[in-house]
C-alpha positions in Angstrom: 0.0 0.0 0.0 1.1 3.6 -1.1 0.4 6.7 1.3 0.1 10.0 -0.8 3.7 10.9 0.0 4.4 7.5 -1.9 2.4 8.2 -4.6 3.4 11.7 -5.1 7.1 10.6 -5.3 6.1 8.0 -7.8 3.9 9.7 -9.9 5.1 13.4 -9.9 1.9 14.4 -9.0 1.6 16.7 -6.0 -0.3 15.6 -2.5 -2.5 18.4 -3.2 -3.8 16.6 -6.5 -4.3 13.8 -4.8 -6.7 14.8 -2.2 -8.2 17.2 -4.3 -9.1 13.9 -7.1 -10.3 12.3 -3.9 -12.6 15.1 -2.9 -14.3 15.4 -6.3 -14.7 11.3 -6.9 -11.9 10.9 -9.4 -9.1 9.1 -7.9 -10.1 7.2 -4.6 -7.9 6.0 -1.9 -8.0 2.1 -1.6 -8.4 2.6 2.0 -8.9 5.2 4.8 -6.8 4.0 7.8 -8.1 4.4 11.1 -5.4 7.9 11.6 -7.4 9.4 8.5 -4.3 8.5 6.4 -5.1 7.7 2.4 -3.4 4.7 1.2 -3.5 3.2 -2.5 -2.6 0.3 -3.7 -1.5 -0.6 -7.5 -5.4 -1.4 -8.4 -5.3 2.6 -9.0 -2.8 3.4 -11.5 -4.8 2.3 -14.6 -7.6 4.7 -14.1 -4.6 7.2 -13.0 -3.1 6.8 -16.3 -6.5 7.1 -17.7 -7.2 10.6 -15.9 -3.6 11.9 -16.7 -3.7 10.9 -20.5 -7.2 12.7 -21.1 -5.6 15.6 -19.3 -3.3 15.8 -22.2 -6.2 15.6 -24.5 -8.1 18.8 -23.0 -10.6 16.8 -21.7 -11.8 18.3 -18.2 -11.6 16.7 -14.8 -15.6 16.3 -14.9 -16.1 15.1 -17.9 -13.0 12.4 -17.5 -14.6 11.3 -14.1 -18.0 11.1 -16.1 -16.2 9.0 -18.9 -14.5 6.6 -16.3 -17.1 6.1 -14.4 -19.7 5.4 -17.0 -20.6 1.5 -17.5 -20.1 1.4 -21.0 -16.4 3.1 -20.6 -13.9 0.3 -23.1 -10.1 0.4 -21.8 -8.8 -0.4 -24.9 -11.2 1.3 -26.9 -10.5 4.6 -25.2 -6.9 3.8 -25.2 -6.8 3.7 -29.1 -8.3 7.0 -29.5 -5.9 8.5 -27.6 -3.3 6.8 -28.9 -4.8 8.2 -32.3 -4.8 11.8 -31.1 -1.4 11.7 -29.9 0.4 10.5 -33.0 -1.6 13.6 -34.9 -0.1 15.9 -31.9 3.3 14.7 -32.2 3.6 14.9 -36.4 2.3 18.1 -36.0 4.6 19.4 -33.7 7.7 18.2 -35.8 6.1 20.0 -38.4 5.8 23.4 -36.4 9.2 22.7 -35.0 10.7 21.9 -38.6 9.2 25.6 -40.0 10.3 27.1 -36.8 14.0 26.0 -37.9 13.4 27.1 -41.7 12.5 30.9 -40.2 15.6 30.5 -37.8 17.8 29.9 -40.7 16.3 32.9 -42.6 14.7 30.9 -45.7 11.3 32.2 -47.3 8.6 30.0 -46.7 4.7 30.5 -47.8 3.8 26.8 -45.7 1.0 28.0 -43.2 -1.0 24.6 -43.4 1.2 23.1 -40.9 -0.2 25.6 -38.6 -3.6 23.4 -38.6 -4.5 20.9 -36.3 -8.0 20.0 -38.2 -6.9 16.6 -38.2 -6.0 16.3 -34.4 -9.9 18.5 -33.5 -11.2 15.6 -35.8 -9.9 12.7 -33.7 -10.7 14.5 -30.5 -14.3 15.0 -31.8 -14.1 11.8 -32.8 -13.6 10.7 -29.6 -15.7 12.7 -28.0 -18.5 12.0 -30.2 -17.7 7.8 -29.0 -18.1 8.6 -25.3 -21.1 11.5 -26.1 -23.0 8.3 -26.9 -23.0 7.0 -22.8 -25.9 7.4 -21.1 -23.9 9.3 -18.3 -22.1 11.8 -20.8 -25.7 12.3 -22.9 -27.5 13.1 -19.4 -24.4 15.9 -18.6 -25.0 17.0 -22.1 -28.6 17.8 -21.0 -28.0 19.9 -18.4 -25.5 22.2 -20.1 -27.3 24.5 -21.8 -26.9 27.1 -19.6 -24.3 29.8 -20.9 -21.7 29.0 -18.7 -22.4 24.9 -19.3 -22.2 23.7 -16.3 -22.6 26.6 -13.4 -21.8 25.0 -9.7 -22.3 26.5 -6.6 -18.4 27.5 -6.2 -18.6 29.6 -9.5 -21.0 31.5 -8.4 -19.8 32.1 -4.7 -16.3 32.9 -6.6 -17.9 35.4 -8.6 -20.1 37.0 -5.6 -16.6 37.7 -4.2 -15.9 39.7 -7.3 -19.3 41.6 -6.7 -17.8 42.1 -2.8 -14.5 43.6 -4.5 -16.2 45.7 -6.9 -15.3 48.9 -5.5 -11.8 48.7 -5.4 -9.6 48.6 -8.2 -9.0 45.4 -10.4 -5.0 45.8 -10.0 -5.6 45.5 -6.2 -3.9 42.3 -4.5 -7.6 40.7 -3.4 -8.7 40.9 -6.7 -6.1 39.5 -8.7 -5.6 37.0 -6.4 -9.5 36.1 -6.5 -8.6 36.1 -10.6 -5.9 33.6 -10.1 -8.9 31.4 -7.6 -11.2 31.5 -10.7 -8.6 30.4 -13.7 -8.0 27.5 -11.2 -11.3 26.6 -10.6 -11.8 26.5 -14.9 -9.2 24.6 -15.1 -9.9 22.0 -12.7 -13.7 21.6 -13.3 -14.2 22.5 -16.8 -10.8 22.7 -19.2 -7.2 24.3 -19.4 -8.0 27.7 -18.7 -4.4 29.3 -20.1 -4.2 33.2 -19.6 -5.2 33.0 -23.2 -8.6 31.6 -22.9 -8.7 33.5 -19.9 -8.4 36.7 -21.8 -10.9 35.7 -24.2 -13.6 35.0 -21.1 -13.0 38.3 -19.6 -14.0 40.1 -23.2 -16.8 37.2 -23.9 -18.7 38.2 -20.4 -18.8 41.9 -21.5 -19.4 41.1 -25.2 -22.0 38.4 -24.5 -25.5 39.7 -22.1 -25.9 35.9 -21.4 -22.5 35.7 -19.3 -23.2 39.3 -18.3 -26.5 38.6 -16.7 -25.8 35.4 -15.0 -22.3 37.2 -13.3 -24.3 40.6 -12.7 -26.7 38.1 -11.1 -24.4 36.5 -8.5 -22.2 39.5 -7.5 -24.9 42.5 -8.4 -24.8 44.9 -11.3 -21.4 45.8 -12.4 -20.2 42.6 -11.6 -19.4 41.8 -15.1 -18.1 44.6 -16.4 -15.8 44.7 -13.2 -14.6 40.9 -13.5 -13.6 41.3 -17.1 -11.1 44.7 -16.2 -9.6 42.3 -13.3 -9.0 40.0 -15.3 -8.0 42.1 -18.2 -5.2 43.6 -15.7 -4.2 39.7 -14.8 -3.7 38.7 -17.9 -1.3 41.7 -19.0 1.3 40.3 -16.4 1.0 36.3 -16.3 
């Protein structure tokens, strides 16, 4: 049996992932020892590997926990498409990497289709499309069609805490702090939420009244417009 020391030293993983997988139903202990201690054993690596290799393929911590725990969830199956996807990631990187080296060396080149990754969005879809056809994944489905997808009860404390900030300025400590709180929470519960994407939600919930309405809703009017300059002034320094 592994405690989470162990299996942080053997994985790479931090404790902190490991009780946090535990908390949301992803990755349970084997047992809980009578000190409160977690310890695994090696029953849990193949879902592990599972979790960590659709965490390279974008897929979010919910909807991987939906996927593994549905019945109709196929080890090998699964493992092919990923497989699949990977390849496509990995030829397309060498391609990217081989223009990169073309530019470097100062040679003219009018190549912009190795830019696309059409082919890897296909397999992914693909993939997605397999496991959209579980009853567990179709009945999530359902219940996304609000404007945020999938709105939990943290979101919206985390962005009544932006309507408690409002007054002050986005640049202050609390609030970019509370920005950093909200990028983690996408990330964990929904998808990679890089600085990027991050930037693109802060203009989105200005630019879109459905967004705007649901966050003026949970933090009180100005909400909105005061979450997207916070996290407009994160994004210009991470």
């Amino acid at each position: 049996m592994y405690t989470i020391k162990d299996m942080s030293q053997r994985t790479g993983l931090s404790a902190k992932t490991f009780r946090y997988y535990d908390k949301i139903g992803l990755l349970k202990p084997t047992v809980i020892g009578m000190n409160g201690y977690r310890y695994y054993d090696d029953s849990v690596f193949d879902r592990l590997h599972a979790i960590l290799l659709y965490r390279e393929l974008e897929f979010s911590l919910t909807d991987i926990k939906r996927i593994l725990d549905d019945p109709g969830y196929d080890r090998r199956t699964a493992l092919s498409d990923q497989i699949s996807v990977l390849e496509k990631k990995i030829a397309h990187f060498e391609s990217v990497l081989n223009q990169a080296r073309h530019l470097q060396k100062g040679e003219e080149t009018m190549e912009f289709d190795v830019y696309s990754q059409e082919e890897i969005e296909a397999l992914q879809e693909e993939a997605k499309n397999r496991w959209g056809n579980t009853s567990v994944y179709q009945d999530f489905e359902s219940k996304s069609s609000h404007p945020f997808g999938s709105v939990t009860k943290e979101m919206m404390d985390l962005l009544a805490q932006f309507g408690q900030l409002k007054e002050s300025s986005p640049q202050d400590e609390a609030v970019q702090v509370l920005v950093r709180a909200y990028q983690n929470y996408i990330s964990e519960h929904f998808y990679p939420c890089s600085s990027e994407v991050l930037a693109g939600l802060g203009k989105m919930y200005l630019e879109d009244n459905r967004f705007s309405q649901v966050i003026d809703q949970a933090g009180g009017e100005g909400t909105a417009k005061f979450v997207s300059e916070a996290i407009h002034e994160y994004c210009r320094h991470n």
